[in-house]
N, C-alpha and C positions, 0 to 999 in steps of 0.2 A: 457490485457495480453493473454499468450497462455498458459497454464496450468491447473493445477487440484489442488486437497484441503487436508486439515489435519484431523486428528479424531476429535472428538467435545470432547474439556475439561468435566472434571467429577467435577461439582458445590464440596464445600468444605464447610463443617458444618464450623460455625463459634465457636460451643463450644468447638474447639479446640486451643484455646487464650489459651497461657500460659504467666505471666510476668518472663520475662528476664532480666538480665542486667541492672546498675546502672542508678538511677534515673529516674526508673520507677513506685516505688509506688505511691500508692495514685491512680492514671490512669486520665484519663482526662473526663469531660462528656459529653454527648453526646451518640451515639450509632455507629456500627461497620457498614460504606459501604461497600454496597455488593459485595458478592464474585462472581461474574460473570453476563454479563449485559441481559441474558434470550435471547440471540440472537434465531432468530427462529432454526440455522442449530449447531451455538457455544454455549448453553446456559451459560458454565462456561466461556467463554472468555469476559476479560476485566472487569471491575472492577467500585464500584459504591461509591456517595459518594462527588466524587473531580471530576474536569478537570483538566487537565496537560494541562500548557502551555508552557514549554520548556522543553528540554530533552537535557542537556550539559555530551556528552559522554567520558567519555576518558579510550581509550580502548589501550593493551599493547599485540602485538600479534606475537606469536613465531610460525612460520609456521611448522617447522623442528620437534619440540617437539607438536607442537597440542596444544599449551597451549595460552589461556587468561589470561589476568586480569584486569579488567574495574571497572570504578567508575562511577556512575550514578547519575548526580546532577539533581534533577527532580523537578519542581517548578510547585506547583499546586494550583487552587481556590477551598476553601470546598465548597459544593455546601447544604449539611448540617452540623448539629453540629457533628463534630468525636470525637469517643473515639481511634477509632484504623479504620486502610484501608489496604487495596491489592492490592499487585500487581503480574503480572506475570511474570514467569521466569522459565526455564525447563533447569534443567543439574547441573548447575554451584552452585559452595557453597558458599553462603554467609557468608563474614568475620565480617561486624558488618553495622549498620545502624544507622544514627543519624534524627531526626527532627528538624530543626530550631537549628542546631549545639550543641543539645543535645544528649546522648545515647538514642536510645528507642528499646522495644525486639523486639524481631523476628520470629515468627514461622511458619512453614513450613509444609506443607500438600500437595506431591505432587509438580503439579507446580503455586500452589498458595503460596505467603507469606502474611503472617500477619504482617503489620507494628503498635507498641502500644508504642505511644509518653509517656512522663511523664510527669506530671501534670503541671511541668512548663513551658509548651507553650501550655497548654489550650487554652490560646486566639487566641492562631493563628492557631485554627482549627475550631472557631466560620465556622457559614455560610455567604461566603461572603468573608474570609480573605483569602490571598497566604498562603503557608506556600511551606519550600524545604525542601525535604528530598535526604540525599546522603548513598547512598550505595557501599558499594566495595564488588565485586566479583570472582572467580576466577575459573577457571579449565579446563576443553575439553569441549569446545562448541561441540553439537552434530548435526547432521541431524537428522529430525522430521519424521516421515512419514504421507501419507495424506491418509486419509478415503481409494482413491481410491491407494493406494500403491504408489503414488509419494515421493520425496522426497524435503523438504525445512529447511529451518534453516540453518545453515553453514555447509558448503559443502565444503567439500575438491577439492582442484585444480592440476594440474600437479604441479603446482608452489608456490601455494599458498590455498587461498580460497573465495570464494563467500557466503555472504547474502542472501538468500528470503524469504521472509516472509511474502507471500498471502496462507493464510490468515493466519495464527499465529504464523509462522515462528520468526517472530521476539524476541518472547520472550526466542529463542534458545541462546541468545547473548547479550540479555538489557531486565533488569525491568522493567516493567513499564504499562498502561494503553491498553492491544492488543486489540481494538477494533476500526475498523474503526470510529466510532462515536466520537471519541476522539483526533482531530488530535491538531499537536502542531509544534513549530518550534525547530530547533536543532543545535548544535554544535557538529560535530563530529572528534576529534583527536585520530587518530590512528599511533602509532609508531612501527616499524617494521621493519628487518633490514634493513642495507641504498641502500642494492643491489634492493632491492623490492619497487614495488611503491602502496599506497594506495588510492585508490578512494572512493568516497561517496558520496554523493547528494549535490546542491548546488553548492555552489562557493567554489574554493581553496582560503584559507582565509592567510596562512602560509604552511611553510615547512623550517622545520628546521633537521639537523645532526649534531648530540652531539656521542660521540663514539661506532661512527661506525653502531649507529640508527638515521632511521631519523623519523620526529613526521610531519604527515599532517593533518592539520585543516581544515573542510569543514562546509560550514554554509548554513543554509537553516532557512532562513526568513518566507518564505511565511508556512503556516500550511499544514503540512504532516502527513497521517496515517502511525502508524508505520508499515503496510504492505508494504509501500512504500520504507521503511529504508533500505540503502543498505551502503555495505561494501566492496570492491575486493580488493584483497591481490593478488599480483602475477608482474610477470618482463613483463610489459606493454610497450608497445609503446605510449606516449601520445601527445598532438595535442591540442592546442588552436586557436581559434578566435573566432571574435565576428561578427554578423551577419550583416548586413547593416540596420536593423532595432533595432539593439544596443543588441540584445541575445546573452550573452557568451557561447560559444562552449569550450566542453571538452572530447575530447573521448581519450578512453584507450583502447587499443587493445591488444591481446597478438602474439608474435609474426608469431605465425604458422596460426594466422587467418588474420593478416595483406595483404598480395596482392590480397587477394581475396575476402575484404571489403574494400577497398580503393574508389571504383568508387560510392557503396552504401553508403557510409559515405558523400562523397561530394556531396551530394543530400540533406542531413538533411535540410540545410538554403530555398532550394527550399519546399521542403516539408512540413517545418514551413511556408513559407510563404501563402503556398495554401492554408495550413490547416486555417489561420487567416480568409483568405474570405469566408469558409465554416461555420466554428464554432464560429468568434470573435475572439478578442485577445490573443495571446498567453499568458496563463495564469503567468509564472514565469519569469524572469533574465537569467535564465541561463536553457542550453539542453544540449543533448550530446548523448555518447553511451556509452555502455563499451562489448565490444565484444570479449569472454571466446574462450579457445580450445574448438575445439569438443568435444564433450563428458564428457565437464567438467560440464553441469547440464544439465537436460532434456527438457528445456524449454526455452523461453523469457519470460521478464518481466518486466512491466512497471516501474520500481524503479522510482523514483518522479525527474524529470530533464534528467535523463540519465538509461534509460532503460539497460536492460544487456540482450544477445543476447549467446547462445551457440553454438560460432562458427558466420563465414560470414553471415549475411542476407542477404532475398534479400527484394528488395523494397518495394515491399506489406506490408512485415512483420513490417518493417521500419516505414509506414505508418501507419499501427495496431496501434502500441504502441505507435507513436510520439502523436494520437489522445485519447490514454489513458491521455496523459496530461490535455486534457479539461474535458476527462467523464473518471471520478474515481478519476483522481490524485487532479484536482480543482476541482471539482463538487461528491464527494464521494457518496458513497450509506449509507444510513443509517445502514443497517442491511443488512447481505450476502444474506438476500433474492431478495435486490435489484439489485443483482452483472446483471441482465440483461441490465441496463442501461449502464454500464461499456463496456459491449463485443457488445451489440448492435448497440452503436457506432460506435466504433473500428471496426468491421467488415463492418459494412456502410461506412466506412470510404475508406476501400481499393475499395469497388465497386464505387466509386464515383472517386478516382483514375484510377480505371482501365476503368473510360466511359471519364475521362479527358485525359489519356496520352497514352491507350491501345487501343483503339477505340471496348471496351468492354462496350454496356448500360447496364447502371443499371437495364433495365429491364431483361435485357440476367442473367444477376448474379442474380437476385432474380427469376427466374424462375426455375437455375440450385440448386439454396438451397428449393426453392416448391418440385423436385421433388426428392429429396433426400430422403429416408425415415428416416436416422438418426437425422433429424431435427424435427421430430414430438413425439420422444418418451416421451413426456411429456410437459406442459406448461412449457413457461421460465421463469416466474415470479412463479412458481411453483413448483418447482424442489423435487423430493419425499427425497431427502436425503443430507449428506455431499458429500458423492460421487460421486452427482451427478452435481457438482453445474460448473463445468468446460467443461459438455458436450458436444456434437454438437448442440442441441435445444438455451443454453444461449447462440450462438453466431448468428447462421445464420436464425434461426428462428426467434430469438429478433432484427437482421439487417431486416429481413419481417418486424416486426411491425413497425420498420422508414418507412420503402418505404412505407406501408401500410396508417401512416399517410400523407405522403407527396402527395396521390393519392388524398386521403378525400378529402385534402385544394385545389387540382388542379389549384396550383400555386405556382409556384419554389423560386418566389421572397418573398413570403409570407413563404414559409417552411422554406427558410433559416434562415427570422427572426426570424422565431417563436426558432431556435435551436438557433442562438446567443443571443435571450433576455432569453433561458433557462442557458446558461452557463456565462450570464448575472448576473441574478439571484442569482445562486446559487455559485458564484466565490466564492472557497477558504471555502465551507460548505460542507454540508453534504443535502441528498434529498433523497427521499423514492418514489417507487411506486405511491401510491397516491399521492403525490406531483405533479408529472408527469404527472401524467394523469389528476389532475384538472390542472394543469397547460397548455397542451395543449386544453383542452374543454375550459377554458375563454379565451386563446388568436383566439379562431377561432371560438366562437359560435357557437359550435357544439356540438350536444348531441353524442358522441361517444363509447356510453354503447355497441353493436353490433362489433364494430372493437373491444374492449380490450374484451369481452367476445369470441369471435372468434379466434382472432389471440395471445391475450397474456395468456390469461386462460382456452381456450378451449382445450378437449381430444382428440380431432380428425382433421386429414386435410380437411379446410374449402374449398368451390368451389374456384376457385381463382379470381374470377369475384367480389366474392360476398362483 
């Protein structure tokens, strides 16, 4: 993606459990998953305890009034024994919560809630068992702001409104698990009225008009972080087909960005296809775009299938985020401290583009981010804060440390393997720093202690020889 970050959640005492609401005496046993997963930059974001493995959304959205209201069927494995679990959620009021279609309470600290099931679905919070919980919610979804003064969560549109949610945007608009670490698949129905058209990730599953609203279903199979969750509300232009290598295409435009994204739109099936021989297969069913008015958010972003774009892009950018599909969307970072792997690509990505269709080498692009000095103000896999996690260093610095390995192996045939058996690997998980980096030292026999202390941890601009 092209953007910047949120404040980092404030962790939530857990001895603020109160029982609420019928048929919750007694409580359940076990002990409370934790309120927030210790991320090194979020330590209160996302939630411990469980994995979520669906997230079935149905959401009721009135652009005109600002107003939501959504129900959240969330189906998860306990991972130990629970008495009560958390999830995230910022703004919106909670009308009531059930466990395995029981009442259980609810307490609220913040943008943490406390979910406390009643005794009688004890079992199905053992370790090891599903268990769903459904929530209905309601009110003015907000914009968030991020550490560095950006903005994500729902975003108001000329027309309607826009989703973001890198990195915690998400819980601006659904409950649920916000940590990359935890991805899952989704059904998302959003009704709105029938003038307005709604997009979301995935595949358009239905659409239906019942008076005078209409409700679209989008379904995303494959495991998505809900950073990746996205939603556009607005009077689109939209556009199907399918690629010649069977990827459903879906973009939505909005009209005033339409003539002046038309030529870069008809590029995406070439631009997947390229990306296949670079990085392996294209990870999902379905791509696309959703392309905003100007000025209707500050950024791009890689939303999971169909990135959102503010206003026309142009190629490059295109390019960026089509390759956040393999690195972040399929292949995620464990913890935001990994988000280098994310952008290091993505940026690699458009240099590799512009030495294929621009007659721009790769070495010319990685000599102009050497001498850049905004590229050094810090390691990238090091980043000193939340605000800084969207810099210049985690993009064209962390695209160094690619070229940088691709020089080591001084073999182009062998570098490419080595990054398609990484997005091999890691199809549709999550991977860390050190994953990475042993993973490159065993597939190339290479002691490569000197290039990651140099180029990915190091405080200063290394020789460029060296």
């Amino acid at each position: 993606m092209i953007h910047r970050l949120p404040a980092p959640a404030t962790p939530v005492l857990l001895l603020a459990l109160t029982l609420l609401g019928a048929g919750c005496a007694g409580g359940v046993e076990g002990t409370p998953g934790a309120a927030g997963l210790r991320d090194p930059y979020f330590p209160g974001l996302g939630n411990g305890g469980y994995d979520v493995t669906h997230y079935g959304l149905e959401l009721d959205v009135d652009p005109a009034a600002h107003r939501l209201r959504g129900t959240a069927t969330i189906t998860a494995r306990a991972t130990q024994d629970l008495s009560a679990f958390h999830l995230d959620l910022a703004g919106l009021n909670v009308e009531d919560a059930t466990v395995e279609g029981r009442p259980a309470s609810v307490n609220r600290a913040g943008k943490e809630l406390t979910i406390r099931p009643g005794a009688a679905v004890e079992d199905r919070l053992r370790k090891g068992r599903t268990f769903t919980t459904v929530v209905r919610y309601s009110g003015s979804p907000q914009a968030l702001t991020d550490a560095d003064g950006g903005k994500e969560g729902w975003l108001r549109t000329a027309d309607g409104a826009v989703a973001l949610g890198e990195p915690s945007g998400s819980m601006a608009w659904f409950p649920g698990n916000h940590h990359p670490s935890d991805k899952a698949a989704y059904d998302i129905e959003v009704t709105v009225p029938e003038k307005l058209t709604a997009v979301s990730n995935g595949e358009l599953v239905s659409r239906r008009t019942t008076g005078g609203r209409t409700a679209y279903r989008w379904r995303t199979r494959e495991p998505m972080a809900s950073y990746l969750a996205t939603v556009a509300v607005g009077r689109f232009a939209t556009q199907q087909s399918v690629t010649p290598d069977g990827i459903r295409l879906f973009t939505a435009v909005d009209p005033q960005s339409a003539a002046a994204s038309k030529d870069v739109l008809a590029e995406i099936p070439a631009v997947l296809k390229w990306s296949a021989r670079k990085f392996g297969p294209y990870p999902f069913t379905s791509a696309g775009a959703i392309v905003e008015r100007k000025g209707d958010s500050a950024y791009a972003l890689e939303t999971q299938n169909r990135p959102v774009f503010p206003g026309p892009p142009d190629t490059g950018l295109v390019v960026h985020e089509l390759a956040h599909q393999w690195f972040g969307n399929s292949v995620t970072p464990a913890t935001w401290r990994d988000l280098w792997l994310n952008e290091g690509f993505a940026t690699y990505a458009e240099w590799l583009w512009a030495a294929d269709h621009d007659d721009v080498p790769v070495r010319e692009s990685f000599e102009e981010a050497y001498e850049d000095d905004a590229n050094w103000a810090f390691p990238p896999a090091d980043p000193p804060g939340p605000a800084d996690l969207f810099e210049p260093p985690v993009y064209g610095r962390s695209a160094m440390v690619v070229h940088r390995i691709r020089l080591a192996m001084d073999d182009d045939a062998a570098f490419f393997a080595l990054v398609k058996g990484w997005t091999k690997a890691h199809r549709h998980g999550n991977a860390s720093t050190e994953d990475f980096t042993a993973y490159v030292e065993e597939e190339t026999g290479q002691d490569l202690t000197g290039l990651w202390d140099a180029w990915l941890y190091g405080g200063s601009r290394p020789p460029m020889e060296d």
